[in-house]
N, CA, C and O of each residue as an XYZ file, in Angstrom:
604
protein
N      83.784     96.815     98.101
C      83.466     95.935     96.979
C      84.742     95.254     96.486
O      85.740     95.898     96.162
N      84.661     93.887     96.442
C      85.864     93.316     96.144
C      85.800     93.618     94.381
O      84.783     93.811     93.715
N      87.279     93.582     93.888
C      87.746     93.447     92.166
C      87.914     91.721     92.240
O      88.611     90.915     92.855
N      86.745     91.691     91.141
C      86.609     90.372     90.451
C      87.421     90.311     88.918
O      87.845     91.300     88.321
N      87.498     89.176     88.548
C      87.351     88.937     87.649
C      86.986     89.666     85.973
O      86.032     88.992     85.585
N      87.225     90.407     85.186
C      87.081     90.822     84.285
C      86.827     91.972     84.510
O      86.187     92.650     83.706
N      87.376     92.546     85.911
C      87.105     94.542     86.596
C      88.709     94.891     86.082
O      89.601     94.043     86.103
N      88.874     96.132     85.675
C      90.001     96.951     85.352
C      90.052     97.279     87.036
O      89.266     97.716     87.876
N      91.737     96.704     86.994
C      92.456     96.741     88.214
C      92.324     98.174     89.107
O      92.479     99.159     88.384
N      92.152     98.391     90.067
C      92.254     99.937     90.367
C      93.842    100.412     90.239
O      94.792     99.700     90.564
N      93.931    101.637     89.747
C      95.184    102.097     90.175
C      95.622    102.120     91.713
O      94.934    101.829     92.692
N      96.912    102.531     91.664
C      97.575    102.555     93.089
C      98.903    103.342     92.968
O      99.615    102.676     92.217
N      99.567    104.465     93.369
C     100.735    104.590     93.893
C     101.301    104.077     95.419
O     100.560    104.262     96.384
N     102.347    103.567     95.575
C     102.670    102.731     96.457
C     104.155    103.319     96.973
O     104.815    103.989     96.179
N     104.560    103.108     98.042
C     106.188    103.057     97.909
C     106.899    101.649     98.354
O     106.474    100.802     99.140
N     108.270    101.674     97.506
C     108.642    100.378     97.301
C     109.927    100.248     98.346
O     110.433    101.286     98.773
N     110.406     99.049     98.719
C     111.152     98.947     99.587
C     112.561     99.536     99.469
O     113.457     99.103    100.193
N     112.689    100.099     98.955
C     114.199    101.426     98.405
C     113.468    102.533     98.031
O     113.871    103.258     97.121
N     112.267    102.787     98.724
C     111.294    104.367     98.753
C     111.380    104.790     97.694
O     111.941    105.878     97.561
N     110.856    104.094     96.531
C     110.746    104.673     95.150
C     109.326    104.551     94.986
O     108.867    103.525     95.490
N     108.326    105.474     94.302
C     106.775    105.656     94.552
C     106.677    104.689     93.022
O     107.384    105.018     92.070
N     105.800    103.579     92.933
C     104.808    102.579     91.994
C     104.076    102.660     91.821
O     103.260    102.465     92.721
N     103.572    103.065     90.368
C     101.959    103.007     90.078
C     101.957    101.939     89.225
O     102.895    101.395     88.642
N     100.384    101.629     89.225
C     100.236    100.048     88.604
C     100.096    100.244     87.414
O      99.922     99.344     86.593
N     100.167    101.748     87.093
C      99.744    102.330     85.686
C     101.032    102.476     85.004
O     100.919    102.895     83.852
N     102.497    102.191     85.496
C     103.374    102.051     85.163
C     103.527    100.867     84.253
O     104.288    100.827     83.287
N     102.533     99.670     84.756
C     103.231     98.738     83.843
C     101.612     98.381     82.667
O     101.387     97.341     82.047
N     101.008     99.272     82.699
C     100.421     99.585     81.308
C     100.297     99.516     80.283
O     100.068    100.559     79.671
N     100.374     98.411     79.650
C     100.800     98.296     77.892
C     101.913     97.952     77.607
O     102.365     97.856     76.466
N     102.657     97.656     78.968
C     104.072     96.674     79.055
C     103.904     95.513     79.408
O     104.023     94.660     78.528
N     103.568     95.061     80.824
C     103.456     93.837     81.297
C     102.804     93.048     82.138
O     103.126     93.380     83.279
N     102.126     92.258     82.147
C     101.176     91.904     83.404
C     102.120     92.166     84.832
O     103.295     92.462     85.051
N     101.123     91.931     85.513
C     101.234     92.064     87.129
C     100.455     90.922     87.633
O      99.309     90.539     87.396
N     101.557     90.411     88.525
C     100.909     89.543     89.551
C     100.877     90.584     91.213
O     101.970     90.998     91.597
N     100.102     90.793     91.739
C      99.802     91.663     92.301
C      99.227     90.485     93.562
O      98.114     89.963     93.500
N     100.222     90.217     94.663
C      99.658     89.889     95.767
C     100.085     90.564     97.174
O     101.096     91.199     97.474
N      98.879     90.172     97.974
C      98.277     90.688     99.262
C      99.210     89.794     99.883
O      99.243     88.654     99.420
N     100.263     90.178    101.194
C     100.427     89.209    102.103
C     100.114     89.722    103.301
O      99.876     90.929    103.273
N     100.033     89.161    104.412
C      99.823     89.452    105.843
C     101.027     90.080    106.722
O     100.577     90.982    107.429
N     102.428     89.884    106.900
C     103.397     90.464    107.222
C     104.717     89.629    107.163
O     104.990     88.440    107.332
N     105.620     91.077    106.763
C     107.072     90.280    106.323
C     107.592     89.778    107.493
O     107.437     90.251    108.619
N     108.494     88.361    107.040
C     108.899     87.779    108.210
C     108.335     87.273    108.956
O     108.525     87.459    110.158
N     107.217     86.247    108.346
C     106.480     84.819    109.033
C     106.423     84.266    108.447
O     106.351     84.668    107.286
N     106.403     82.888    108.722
C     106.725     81.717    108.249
C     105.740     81.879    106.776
O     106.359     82.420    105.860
N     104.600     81.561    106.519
C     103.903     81.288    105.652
C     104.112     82.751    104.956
O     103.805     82.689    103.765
N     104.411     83.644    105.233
C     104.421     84.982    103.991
C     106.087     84.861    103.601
O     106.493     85.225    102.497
N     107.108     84.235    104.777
C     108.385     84.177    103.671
C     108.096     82.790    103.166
O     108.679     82.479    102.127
N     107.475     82.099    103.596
C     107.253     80.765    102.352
C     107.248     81.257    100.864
O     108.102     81.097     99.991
N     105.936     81.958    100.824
C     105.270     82.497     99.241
C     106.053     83.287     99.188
O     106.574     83.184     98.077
N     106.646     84.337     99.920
C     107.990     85.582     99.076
C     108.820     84.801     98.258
O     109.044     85.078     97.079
N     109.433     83.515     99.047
C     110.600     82.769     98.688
C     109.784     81.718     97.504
O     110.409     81.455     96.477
N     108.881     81.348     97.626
C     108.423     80.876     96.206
C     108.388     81.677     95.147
O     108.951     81.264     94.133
N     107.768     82.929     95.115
C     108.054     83.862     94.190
C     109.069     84.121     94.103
O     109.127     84.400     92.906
N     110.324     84.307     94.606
C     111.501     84.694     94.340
C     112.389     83.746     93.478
O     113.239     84.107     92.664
N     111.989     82.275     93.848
C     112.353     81.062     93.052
C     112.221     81.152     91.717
O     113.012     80.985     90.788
N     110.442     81.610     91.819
C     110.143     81.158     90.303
C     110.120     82.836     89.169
O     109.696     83.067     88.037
N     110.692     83.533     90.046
C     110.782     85.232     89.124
C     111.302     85.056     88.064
O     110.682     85.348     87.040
N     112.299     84.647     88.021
C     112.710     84.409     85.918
C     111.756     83.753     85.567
O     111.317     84.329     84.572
N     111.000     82.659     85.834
C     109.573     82.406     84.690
C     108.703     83.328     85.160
O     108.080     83.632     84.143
N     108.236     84.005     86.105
C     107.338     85.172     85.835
C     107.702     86.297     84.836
O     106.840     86.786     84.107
N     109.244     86.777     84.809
C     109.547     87.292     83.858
C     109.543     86.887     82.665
O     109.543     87.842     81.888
N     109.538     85.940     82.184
C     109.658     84.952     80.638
C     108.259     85.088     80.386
O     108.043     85.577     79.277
N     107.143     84.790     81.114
C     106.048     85.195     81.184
C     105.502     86.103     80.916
O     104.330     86.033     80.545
N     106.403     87.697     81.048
C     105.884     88.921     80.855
C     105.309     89.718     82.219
O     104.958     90.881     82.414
N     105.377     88.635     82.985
C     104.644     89.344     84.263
C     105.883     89.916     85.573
O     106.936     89.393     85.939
N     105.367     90.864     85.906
C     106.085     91.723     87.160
C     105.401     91.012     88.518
O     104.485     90.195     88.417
N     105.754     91.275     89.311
C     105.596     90.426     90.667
C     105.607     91.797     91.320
O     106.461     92.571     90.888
N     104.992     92.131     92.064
C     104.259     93.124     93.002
C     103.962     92.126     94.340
O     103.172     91.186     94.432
N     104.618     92.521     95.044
C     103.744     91.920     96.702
C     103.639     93.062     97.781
O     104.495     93.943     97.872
N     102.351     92.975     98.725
C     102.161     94.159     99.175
C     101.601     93.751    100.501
O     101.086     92.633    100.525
N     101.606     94.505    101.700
C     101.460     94.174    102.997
C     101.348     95.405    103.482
O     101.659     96.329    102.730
N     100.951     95.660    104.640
C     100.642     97.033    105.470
C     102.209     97.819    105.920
O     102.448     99.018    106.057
N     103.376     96.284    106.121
C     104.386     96.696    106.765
C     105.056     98.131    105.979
O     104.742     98.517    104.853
N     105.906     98.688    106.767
C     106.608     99.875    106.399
C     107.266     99.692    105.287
O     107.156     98.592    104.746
N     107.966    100.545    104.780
C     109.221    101.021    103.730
C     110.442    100.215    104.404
O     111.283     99.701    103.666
N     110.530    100.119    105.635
C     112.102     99.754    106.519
C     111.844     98.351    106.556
O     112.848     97.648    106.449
N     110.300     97.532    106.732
C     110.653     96.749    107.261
C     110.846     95.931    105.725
O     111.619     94.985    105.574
N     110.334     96.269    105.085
C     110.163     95.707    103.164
C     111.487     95.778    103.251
O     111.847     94.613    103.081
N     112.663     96.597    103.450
C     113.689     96.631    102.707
C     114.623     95.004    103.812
O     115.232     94.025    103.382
N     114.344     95.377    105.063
C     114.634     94.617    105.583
C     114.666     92.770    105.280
O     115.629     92.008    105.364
N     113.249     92.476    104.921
C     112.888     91.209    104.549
C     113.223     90.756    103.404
O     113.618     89.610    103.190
N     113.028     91.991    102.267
C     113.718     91.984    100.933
C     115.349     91.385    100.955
O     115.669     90.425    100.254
N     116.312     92.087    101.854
C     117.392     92.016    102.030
C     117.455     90.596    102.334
O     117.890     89.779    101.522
N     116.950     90.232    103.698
C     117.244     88.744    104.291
C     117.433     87.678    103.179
O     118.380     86.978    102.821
N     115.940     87.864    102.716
C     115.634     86.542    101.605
C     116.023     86.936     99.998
O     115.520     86.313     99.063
N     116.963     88.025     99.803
C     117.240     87.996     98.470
C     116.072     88.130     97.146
O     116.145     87.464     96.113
N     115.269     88.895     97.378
C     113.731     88.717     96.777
C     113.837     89.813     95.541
O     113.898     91.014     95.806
N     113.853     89.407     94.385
C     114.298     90.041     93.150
C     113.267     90.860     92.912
O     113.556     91.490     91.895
N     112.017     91.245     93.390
C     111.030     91.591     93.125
C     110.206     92.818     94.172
O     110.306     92.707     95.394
N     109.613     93.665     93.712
C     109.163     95.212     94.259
C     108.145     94.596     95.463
O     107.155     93.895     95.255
N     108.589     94.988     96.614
C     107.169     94.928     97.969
C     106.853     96.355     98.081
O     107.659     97.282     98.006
N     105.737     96.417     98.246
C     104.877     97.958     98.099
C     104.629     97.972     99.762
O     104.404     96.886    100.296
N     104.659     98.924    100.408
C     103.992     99.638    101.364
C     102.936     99.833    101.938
O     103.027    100.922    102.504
N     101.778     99.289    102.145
C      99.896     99.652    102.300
C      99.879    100.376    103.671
O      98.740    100.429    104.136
N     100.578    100.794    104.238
C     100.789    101.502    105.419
C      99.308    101.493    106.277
O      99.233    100.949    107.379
N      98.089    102.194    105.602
C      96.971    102.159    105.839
C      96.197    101.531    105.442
O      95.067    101.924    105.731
N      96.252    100.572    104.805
C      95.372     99.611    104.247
C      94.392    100.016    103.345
O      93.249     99.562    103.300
N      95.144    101.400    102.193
C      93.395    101.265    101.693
C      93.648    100.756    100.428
O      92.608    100.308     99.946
N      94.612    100.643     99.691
C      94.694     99.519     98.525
C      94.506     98.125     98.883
O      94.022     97.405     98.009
N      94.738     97.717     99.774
C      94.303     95.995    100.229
C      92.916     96.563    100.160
O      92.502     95.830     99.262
N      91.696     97.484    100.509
C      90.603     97.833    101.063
C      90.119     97.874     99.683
O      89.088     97.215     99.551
N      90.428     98.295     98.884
C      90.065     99.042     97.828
C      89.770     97.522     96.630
O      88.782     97.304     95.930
N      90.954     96.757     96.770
C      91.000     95.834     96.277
C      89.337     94.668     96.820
O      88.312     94.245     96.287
N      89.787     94.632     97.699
C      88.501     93.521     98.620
C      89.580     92.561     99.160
O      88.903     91.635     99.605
N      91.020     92.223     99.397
C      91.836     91.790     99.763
C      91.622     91.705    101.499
O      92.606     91.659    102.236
N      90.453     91.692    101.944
C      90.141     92.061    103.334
C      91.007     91.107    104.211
O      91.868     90.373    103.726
N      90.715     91.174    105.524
C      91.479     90.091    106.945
C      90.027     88.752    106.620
O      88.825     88.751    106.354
N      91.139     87.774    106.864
C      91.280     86.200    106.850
C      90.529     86.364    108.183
O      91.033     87.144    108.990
N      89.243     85.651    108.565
C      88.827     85.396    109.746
C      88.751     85.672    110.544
O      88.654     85.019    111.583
N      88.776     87.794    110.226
C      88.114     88.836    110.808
C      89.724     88.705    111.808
O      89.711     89.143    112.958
N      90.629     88.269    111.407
C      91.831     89.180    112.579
C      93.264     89.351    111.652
O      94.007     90.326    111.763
N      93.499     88.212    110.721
C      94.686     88.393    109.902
C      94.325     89.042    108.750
O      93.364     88.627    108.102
N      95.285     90.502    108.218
C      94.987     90.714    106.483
C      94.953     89.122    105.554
O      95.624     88.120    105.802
N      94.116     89.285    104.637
C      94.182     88.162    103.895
C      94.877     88.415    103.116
O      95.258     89.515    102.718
N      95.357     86.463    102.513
C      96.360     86.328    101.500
C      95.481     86.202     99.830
O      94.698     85.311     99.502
N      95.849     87.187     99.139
C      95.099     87.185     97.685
C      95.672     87.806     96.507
O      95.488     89.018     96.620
N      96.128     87.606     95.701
C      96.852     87.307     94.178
C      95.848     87.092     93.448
O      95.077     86.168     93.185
N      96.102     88.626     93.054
C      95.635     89.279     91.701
C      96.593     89.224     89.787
O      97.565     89.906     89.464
N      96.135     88.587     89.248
C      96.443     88.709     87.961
C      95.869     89.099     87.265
O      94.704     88.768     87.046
N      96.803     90.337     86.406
C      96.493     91.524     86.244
C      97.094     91.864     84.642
O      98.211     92.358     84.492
N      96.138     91.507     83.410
C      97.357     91.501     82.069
C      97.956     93.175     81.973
O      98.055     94.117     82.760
N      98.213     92.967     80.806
C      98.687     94.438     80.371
C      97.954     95.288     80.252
O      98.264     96.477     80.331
N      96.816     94.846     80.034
C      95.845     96.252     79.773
C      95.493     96.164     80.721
O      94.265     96.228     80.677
N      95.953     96.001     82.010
C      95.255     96.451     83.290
C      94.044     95.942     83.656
O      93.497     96.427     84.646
N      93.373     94.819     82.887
C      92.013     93.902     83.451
C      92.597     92.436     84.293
O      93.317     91.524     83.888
N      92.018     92.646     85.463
C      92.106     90.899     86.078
C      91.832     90.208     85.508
O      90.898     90.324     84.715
N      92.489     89.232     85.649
C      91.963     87.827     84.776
C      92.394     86.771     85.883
O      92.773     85.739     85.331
N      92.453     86.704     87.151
C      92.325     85.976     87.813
C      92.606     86.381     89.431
O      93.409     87.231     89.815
N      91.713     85.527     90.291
C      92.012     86.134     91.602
C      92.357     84.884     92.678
O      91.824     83.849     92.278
N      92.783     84.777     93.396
C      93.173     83.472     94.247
C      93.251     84.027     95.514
O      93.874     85.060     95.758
N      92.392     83.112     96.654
C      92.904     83.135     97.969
C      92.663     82.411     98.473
O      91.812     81.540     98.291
N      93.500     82.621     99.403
C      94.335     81.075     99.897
C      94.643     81.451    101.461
O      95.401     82.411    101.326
N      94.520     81.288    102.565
C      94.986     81.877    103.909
C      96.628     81.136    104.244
O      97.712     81.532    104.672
N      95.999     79.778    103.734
C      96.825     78.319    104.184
C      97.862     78.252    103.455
O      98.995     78.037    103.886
N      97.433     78.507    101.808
C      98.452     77.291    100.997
C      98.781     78.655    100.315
O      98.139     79.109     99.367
N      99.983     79.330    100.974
C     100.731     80.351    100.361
C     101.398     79.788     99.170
O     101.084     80.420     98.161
N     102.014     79.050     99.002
C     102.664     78.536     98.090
C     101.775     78.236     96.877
O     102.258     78.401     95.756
N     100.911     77.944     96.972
C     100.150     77.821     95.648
C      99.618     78.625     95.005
O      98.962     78.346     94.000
N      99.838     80.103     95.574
C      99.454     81.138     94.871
C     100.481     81.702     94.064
O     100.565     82.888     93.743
N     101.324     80.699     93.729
C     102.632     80.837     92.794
C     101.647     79.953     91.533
O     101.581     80.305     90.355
N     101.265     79.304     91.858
C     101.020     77.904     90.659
C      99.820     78.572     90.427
O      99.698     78.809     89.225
N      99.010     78.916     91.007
C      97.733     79.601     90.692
C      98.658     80.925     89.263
O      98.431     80.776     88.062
N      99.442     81.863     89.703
C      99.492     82.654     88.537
C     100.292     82.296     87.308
O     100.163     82.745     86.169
N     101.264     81.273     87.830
C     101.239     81.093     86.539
C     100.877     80.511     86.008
O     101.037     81.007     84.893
N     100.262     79.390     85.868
C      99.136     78.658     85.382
C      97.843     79.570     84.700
O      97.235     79.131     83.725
N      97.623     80.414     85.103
C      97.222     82.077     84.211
C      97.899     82.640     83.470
O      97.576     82.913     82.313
N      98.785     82.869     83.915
C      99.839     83.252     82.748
C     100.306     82.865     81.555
O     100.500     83.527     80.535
N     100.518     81.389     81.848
C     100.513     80.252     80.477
C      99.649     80.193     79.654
O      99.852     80.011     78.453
N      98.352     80.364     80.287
C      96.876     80.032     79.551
C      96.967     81.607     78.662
O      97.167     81.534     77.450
N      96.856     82.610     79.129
C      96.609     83.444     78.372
C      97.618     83.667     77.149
O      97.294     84.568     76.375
N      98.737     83.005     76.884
C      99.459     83.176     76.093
C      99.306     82.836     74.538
O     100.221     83.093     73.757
């Protein structure tokens, strides 16, 4: 069952690319989460959107919101891609896919994980969901453009 719209986010512990364990319950009554799905570090269209998010992270922060991105790849290879592109922001681990699963974040045309950005306020309810296979980059403008509005 996919999380829509006005569903309390599921929790998740995760590990982050410097193997530190994330729960989404961490940022709880602190700060939204932009919470996106990518397909794998180190392709063109997923370092597109890393590197857009990484651009625009001080206004996600001014915003209030944390940037979460998450993919099946390992702990090594997160730290790896993190490193390359300078990415100010936590990549989580899905090793097995069951938080992408859990989410409804399913595969793009039954062979690629799909690309989907979740916004997520403080109290832990979505308030917006976006996917996009193609236009990685606009799932930057998609959250914050949520972000603004709810302010």
């Amino acid at each position: 069952m996919k999380v829509q719209v006005g569903d309390r986010a599921p929790d998740f512990t995760l590990s982050t690319q410097d193997g530190k364990q994330v729960s989404l319950k961490d940022y709880h009554g602190q700060k939204a989460v932009v919470l996106y799905f990518y397909p794998k570090d180190d392709t063109p269209g997923c370092t597109a959107e890393a590197c857009a998010f990484r651009d625009s992270y001080e206004v996600f922060k001014d915003a209030g919101a944390e940037v979460l991105g998450v993919s099946s790849d390992s702990v090594a290879a997160h730290q790896k891609f993190s490193t390359k592109y300078r990415l100010p922001f936590i990549l989580l681990s899905d090793k097995d896919g069951a938080v992408r699963k859990r989410y409804g974040a399913v595969s793009a045309f039954g062979l690629i994980p799909g690309r989907v950005t979740y916004i997520i306020d403080k109290d832990g309810i979505v308030r917006h969901v976006f996917s996009s296979q193609l236009a990685a980059e606009r799932h930057i403008d998609e959250a914050l453009k949520t972000l603004h509005s709810a302010r």
